[in-house]
LUMFIKE-79076 format. One record per residue (C-alpha): residue number from 1; x, y, z. Coordinates in Angstrom, 2 decimals. Each point is the difference from the previous one (the first is absolute). Last residue first. Example, Ala and Ser with C-alpha at 12.3 -4.5 7.8 and 13.67 -1.06 7.14 Angstrom:
<sites>
<site num="2" u="13.67" v="-1.06" w="7.14"/>
<site num="1" u="-1.37" v="-3.44" w="0.66"/>
</sites>
This chain:
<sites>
<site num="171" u="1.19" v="0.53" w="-21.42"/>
<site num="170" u="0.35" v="-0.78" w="4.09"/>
<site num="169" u="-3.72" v="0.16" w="0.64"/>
<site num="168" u="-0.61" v="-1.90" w="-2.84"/>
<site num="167" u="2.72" v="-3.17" w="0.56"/>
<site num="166" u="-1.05" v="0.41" w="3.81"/>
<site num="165" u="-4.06" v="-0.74" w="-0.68"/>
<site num="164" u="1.69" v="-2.41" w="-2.63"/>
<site num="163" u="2.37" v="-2.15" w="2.22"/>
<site num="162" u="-2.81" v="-0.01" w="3.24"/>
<site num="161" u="-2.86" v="-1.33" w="-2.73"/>
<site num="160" u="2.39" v="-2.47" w="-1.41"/>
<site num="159" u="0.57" v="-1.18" w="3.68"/>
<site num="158" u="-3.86" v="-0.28" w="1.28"/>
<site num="157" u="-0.31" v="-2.27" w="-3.07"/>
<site num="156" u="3.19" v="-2.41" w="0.75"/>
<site num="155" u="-0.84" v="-0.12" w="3.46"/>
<site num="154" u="-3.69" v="-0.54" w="-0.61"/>
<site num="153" u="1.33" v="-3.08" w="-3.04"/>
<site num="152" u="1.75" v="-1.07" w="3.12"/>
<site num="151" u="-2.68" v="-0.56" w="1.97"/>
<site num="150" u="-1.01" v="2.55" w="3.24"/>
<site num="149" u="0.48" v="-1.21" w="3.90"/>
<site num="148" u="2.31" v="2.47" w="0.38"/>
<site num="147" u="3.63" v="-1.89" w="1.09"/>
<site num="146" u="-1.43" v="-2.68" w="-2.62"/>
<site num="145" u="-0.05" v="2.18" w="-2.50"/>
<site num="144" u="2.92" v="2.03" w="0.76"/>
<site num="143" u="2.43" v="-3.62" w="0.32"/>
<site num="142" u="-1.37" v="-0.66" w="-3.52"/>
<site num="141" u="0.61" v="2.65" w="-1.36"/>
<site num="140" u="3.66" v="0.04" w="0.99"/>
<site num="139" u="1.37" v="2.07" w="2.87"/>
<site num="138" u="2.25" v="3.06" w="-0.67"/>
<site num="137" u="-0.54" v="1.72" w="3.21"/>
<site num="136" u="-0.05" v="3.58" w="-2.31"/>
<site num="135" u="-1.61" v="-1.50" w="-3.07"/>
<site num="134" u="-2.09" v="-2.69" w="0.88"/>
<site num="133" u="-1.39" v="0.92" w="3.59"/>
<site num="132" u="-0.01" v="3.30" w="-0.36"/>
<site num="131" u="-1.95" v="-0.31" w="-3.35"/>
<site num="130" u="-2.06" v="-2.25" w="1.41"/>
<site num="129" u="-0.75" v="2.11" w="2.96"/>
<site num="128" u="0.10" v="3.30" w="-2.08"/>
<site num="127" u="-2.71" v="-1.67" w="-2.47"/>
<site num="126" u="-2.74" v="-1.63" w="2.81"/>
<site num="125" u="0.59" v="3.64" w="1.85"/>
<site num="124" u="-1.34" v="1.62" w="-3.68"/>
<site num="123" u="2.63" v="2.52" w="-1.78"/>
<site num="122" u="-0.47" v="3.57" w="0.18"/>
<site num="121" u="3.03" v="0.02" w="2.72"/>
<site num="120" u="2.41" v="-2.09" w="-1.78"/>
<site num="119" u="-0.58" v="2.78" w="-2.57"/>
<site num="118" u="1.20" v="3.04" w="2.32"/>
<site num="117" u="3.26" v="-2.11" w="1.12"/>
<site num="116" u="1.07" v="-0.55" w="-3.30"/>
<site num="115" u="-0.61" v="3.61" w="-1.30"/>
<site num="114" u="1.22" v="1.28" w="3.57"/>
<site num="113" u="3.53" v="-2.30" w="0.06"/>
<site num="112" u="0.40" v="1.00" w="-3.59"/>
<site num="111" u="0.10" v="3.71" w="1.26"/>
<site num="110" u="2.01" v="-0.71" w="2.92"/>
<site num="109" u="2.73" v="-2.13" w="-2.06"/>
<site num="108" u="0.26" v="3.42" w="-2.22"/>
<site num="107" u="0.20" v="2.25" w="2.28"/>
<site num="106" u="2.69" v="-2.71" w="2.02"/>
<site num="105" u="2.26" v="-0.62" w="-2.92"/>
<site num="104" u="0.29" v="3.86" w="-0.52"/>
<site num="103" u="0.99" v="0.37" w="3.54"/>
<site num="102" u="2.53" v="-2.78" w="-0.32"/>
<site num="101" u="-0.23" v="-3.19" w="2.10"/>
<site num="100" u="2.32" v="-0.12" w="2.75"/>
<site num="99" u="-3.31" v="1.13" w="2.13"/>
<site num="98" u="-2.57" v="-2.15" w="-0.61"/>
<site num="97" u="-3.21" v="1.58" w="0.25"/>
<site num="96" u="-2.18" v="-0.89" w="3.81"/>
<site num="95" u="-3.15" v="2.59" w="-0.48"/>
<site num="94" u="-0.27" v="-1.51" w="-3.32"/>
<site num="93" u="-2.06" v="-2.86" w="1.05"/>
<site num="92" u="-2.78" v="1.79" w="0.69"/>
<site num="91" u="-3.32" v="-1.75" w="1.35"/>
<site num="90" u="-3.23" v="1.52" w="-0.89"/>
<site num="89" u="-1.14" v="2.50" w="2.49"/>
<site num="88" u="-2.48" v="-0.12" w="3.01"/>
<site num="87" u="-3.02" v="0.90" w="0.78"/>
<site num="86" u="-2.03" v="-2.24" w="-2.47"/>
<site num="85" u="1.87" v="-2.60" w="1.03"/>
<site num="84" u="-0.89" v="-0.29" w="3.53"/>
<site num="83" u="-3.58" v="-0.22" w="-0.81"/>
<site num="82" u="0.50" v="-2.81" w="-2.03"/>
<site num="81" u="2.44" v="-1.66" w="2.48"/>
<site num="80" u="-2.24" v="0.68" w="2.85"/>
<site num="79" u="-3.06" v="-1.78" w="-2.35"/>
<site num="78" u="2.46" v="-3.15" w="0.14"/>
<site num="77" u="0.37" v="-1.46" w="-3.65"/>
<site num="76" u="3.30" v="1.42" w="-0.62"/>
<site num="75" u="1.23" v="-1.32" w="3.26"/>
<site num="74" u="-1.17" v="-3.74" w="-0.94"/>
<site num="73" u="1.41" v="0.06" w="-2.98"/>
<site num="72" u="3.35" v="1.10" w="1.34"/>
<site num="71" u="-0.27" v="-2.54" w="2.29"/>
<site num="70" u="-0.59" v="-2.52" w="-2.62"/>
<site num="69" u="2.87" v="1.44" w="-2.64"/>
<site num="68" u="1.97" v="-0.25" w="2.90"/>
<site num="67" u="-0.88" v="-3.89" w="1.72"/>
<site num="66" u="0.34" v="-0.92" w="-3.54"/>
<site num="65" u="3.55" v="1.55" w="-0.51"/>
<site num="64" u="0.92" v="-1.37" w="4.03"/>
<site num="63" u="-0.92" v="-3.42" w="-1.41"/>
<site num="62" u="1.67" v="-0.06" w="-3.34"/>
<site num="61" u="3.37" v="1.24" w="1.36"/>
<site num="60" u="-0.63" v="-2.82" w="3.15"/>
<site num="59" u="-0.05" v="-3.06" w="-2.33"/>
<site num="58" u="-1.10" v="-3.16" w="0.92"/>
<site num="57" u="-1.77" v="1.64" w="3.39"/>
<site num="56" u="1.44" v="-0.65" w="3.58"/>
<site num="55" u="-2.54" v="-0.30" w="2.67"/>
<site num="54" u="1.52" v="-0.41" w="3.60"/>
<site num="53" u="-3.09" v="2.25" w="1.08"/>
<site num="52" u="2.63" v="2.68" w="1.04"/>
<site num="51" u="1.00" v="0.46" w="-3.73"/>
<site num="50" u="-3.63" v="0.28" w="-0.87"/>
<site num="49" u="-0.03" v="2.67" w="2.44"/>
<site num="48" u="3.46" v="1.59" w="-1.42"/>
<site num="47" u="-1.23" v="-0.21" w="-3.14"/>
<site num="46" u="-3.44" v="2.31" w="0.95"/>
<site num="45" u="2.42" v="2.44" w="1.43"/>
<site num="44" u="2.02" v="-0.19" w="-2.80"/>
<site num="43" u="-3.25" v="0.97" w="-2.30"/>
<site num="42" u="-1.06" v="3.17" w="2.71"/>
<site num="41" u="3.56" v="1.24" w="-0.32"/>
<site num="40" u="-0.65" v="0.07" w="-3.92"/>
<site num="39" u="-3.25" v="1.26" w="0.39"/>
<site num="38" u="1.30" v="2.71" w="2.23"/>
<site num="37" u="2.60" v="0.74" w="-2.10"/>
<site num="36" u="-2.27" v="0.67" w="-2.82"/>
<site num="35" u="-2.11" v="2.28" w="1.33"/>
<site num="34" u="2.76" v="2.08" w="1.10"/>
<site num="33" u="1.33" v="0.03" w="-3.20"/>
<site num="32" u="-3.41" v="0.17" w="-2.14"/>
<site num="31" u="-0.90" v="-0.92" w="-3.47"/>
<site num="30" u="-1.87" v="-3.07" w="1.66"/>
<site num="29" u="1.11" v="-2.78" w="-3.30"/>
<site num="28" u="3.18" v="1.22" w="-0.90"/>
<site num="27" u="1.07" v="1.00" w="4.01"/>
<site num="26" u="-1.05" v="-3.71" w="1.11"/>
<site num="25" u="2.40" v="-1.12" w="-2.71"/>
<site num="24" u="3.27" v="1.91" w="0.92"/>
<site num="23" u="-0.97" v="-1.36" w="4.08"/>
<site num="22" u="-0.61" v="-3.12" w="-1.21"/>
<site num="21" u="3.71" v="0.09" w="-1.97"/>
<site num="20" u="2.28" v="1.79" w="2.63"/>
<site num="19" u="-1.92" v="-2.28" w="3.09"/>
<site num="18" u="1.10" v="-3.49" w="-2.26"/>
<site num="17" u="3.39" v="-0.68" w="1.25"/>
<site num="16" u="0.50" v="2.53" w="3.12"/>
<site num="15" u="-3.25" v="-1.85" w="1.41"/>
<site num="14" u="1.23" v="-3.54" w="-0.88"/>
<site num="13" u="2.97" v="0.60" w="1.35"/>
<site num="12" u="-1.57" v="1.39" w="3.43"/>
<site num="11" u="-2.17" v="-2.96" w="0.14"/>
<site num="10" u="3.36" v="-2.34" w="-0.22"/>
<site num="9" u="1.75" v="1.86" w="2.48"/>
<site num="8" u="-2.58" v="-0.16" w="2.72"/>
<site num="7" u="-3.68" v="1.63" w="0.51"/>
<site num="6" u="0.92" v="3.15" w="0.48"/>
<site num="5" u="-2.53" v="2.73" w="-1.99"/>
<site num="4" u="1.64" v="1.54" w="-2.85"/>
<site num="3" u="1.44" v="3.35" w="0.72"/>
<site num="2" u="-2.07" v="3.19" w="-1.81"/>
<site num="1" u="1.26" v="1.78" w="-2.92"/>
</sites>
């Protein structure tokens, strides 16, 4: 893991706060490590020039997960990125197993972790970014809609399609 850039003690805090979580979320939505950290670097970078602008936003955790979920947007929609991605591998989590865990534990955590992680795949960008954004940031709808510019009734929609692509898959 890279060092955050210096910009004083409260900067740094804010990067060890929040880099854990936007990096976590920047590898859901890109499916790539590498990727992913350089979206997330690319997102404190971006804070620490709003930070520099003496601009201070009500609530940094909802800025930096906007800023995120909009660069990752943005890379996904770059015709690198597409081209990129069809060279490259889906993103495997199970390359880092816990190791106090017991081997049986782990076969069988691994083989969830690729049914769960197979279906978040199949499901529509809109429906991993709400999902994402509900379930594993655990943000209300309302906070998602606005965050995406969709209503809540969308949310609500784009989430019962998420639940029951996974419900199948999972069966």
């Amino acid at each position: 893991m890279s060092k955050p850039p210096s910009f004083g003690p409260d900067y740094q805090k804010l990067y060890q706060e929040h880099h854990g979580r936007i990096l976590r979320l920047c590898r859901i939505l890109l499916s790539n490590p590498e990727e992913a950290e350089d979206v997330a670097q690319e997102v404190f970078v971006k804070a620490l020039d709003y930070w520099g602008n003496n601009s201070m936003p009500e609530s940094w955790p909802r800025w930096l997960t906007t800023v995120a979920i909009n660069t990752c947007r943005d890379r996904r929609r770059s015709s690198w990125w597409k081209r990129w991605l069809k060279s490259t591998d889906d993103f495997d989590e199970r390359e880092y197993p816990d190791e106090h865990a017991a081997v049986e534990h782990q076969v069988i955590r691994r083989e969830q972790y690729e049914r769960i992680w197979q279906r978040l795949r199949k499901l529509s960008r809109r429906q991993q970014e709400v999902f994402a954004l509900r379930y594993i940031e655990g943000w209300s709808t309302q906070e998602v809609s606005e965050a995406l510019g969709l209503t809540p009734g969308s949310v609500k929609r784009h989430l019962t399609r998420a639940i029951d692509n996974l419900r199948k898959g999972l069966a």
